[in-house]
C-alpha positions in Angstrom: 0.6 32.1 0.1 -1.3 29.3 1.2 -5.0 28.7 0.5 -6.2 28.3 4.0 -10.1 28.7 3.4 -12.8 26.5 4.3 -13.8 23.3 1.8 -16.3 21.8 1.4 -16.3 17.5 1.7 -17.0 17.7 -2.1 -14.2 19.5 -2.8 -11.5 17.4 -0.2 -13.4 14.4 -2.4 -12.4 15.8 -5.2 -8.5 17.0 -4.4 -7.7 13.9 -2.9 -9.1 12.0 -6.3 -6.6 14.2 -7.6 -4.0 13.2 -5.9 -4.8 9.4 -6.2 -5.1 9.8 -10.1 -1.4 11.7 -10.2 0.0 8.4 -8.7 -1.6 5.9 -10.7 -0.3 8.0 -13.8 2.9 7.4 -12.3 2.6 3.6 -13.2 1.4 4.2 -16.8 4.8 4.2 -18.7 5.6 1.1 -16.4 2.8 -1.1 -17.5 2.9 -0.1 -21.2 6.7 -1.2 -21.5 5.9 -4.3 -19.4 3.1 -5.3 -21.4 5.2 -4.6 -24.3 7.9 -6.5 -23.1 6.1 -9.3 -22.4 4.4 -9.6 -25.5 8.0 -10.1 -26.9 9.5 -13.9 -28.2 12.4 -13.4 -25.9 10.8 -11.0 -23.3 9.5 -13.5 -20.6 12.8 -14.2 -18.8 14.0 -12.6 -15.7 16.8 -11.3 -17.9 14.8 -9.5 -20.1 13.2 -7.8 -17.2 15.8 -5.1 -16.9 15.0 -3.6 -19.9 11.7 -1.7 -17.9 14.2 -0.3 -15.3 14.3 3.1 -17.0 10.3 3.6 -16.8 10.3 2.3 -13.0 12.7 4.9 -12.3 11.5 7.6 -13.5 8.3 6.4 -11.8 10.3 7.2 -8.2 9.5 10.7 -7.0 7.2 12.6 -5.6 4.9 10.4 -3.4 6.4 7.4 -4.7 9.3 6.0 -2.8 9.3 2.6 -4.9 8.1 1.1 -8.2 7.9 -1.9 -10.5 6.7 -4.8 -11.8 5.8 -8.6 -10.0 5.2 -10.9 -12.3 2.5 -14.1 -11.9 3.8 -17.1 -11.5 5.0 -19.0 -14.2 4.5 -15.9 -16.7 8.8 -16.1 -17.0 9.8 -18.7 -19.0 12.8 -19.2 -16.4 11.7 -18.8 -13.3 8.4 -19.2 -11.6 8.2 -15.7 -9.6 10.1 -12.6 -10.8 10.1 -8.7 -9.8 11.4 -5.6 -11.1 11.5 -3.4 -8.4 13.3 -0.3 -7.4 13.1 1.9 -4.3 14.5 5.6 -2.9 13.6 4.6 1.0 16.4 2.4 1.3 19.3 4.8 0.5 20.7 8.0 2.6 21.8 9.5 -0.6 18.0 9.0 -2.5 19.5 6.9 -4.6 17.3 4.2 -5.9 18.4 0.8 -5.2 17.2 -2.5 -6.7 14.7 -4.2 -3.9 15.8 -8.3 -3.8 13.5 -10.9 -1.9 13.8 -14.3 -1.9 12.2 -15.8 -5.4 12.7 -19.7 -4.7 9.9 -21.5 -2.8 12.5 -23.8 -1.2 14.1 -20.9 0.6 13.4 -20.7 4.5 13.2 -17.1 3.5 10.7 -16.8 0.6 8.1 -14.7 0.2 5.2 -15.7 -1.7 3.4 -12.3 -3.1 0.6 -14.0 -5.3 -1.1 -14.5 -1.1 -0.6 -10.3 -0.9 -3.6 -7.9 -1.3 -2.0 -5.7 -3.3 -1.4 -8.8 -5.8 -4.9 -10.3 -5.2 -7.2 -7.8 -5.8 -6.0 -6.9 -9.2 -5.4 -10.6 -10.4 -8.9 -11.7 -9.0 -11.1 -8.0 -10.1 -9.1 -7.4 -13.4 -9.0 -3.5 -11.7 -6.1 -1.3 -10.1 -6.1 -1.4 -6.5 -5.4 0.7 -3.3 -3.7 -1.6 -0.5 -3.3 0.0 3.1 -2.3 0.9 5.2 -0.1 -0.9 6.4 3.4 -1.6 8.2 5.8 -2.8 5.2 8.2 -4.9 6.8 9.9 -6.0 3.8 11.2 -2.6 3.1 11.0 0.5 5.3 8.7 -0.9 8.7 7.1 2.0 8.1 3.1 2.6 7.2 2.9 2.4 3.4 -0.2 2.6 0.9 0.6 0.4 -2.4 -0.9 1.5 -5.6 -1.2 -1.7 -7.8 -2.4 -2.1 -11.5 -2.5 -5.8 -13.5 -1.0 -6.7 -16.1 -1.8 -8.6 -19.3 -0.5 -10.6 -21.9 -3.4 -11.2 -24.5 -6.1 -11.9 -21.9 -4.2 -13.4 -19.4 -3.1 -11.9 -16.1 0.4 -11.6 -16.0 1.3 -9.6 -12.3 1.0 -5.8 -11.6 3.0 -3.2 -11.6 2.7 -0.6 -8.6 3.7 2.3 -6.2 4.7 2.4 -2.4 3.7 5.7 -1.0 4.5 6.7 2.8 1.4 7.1 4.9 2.8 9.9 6.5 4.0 11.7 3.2 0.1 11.1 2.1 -1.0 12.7 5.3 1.1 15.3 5.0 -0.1 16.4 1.5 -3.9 16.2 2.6 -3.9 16.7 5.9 -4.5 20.7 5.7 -7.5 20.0 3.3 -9.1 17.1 6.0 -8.6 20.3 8.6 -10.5 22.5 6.1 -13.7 20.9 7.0 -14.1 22.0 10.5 -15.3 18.7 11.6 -13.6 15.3 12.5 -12.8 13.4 9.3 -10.8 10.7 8.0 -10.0 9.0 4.6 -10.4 5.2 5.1 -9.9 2.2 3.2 -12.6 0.0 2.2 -12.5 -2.3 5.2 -12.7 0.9 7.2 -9.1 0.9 8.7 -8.3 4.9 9.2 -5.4 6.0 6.5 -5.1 9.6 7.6 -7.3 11.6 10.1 -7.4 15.0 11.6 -8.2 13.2 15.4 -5.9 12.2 17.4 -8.6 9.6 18.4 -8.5 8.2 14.8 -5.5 7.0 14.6 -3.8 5.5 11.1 -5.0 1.9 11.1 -7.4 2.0 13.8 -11.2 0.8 12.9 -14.1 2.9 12.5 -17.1 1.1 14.5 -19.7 3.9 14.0 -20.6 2.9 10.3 -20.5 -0.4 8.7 -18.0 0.9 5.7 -17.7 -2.5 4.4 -21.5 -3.0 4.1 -21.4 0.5 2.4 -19.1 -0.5 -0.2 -20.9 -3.6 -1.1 -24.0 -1.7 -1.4 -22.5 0.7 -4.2 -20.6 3.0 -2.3 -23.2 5.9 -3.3 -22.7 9.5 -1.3 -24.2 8.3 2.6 -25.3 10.4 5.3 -26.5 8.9 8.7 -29.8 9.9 10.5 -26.9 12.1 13.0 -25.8 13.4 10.3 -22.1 11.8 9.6 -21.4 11.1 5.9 -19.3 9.1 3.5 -18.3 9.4 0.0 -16.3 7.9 -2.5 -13.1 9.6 -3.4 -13.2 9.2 -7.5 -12.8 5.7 -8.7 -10.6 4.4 -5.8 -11.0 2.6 -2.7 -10.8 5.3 -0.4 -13.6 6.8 1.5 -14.2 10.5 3.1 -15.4 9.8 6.2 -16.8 13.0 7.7 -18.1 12.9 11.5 -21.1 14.7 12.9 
């Protein structure tokens, strides 16, 4: 049977930090056999690449509809960008299929990654990263959070390996606990765009105007409550904010 009683905002905090921790631990098996890889004589080559295929695999599942590693540029020996990426959106079946993108600069069609948040963040912070939502027109046009971790090779930055998660498969799995509260709430990134709400007037990407989220985060993100009474707090150690309204 269902738990359908109340919770407290502590306790949503808590569940969805829960939640967020399962699907980094997803990507732990991919970055240790990447960094492994990589710290190889022979393992910086697109080639060699293929060898991490098993642990982004079994990374699929669950929440996460794709996995793998991007590298940095210049970190293969021949090729300036490379990927290792795998995906279970793109098949009726549910069979994962190998994700392909356009890797040479000279292409009409290439896409350079090292300008994309979820490459950014961890390349310029040295931390993992939470980047959405947002509408991934590469793979599925639908709205998609992406889960990213660097990677290293000594001290150097080397790319990140990450998770694609379906905003709606992320609502689903929280959106009994945001209900819970009895008040309007949302989860929301750190720029304030709205990930998942329990409003209809909140709708996934929209803005949130009544608090300055960003200035909260810069300030230390600490537990917030406004003189009417609406209050914000960290969920764990991730980028994502319970946004509960007065």
């Amino acid at each position: 049977m269902p738990d359908t009683r109340a919770l407290t905002g502590e306790e949503v905090v808590t569940q969805v930090s829960a939640l967020v921790e399962e699907i980094f631990a997803r990507l732990k098996p991919v970055l240790a056999a990447a960094e492994a890889l990589l710290a190889e004589p022979d393992g910086s080559t697109a080639e060699a690449l293929h060898s991490i295929r098993p642990q982004v695999i079994e990374a699929l599942g669950g929440l996460v509809v794709g996995a793998g590693f991007v590298s940095a540029p210049n970190v293969l020996a021949d090729q300036e960008f490379g990927l290792e990426w795998w995906t279970s959106c793109l098949s009726e079946d549910d069979t994962p299929e190998q994700l392909f993108i356009s890797l040479d600069p000279a292409s009409p069609n290439f896409l350079d990654y090292t300008r994309q948040s979820w490459f950014t963040v961890p390349r310029d912070s040295g931390r993992r990263h939470i980047n959405g939502p947002y509408v991934d027109y590469l793979c599925t046009d639908e709205y998609t959070l992406t889960f990213t971790v660097p990677v290293t090779r000594g001290e150097e930055f080397a790319g990140v390996v990450g998770a694609d998660v379906y905003v709606r498969e992320f609502e689903r799995t929280v959106s009994r606990r945001l209900r819970s509260l009895g008040r309007t709430a949302a989860l929301l990134n750190a720029q304030g765009r709205v990930i998942v709400s329990n409003s209809v007037r909140q709708a996934t990407g929209s803005l949130v105007r009544e608090v300055d989220v960003p200035a909260w985060w810069a300030s230390g993100a600490e537990p917030y409550t406004t003189p009417g009474g609406t209050t914000l707090r960290r969920c764990g150690d991730s980028p994502i904010t319970l946004l509960v309204t007065a």
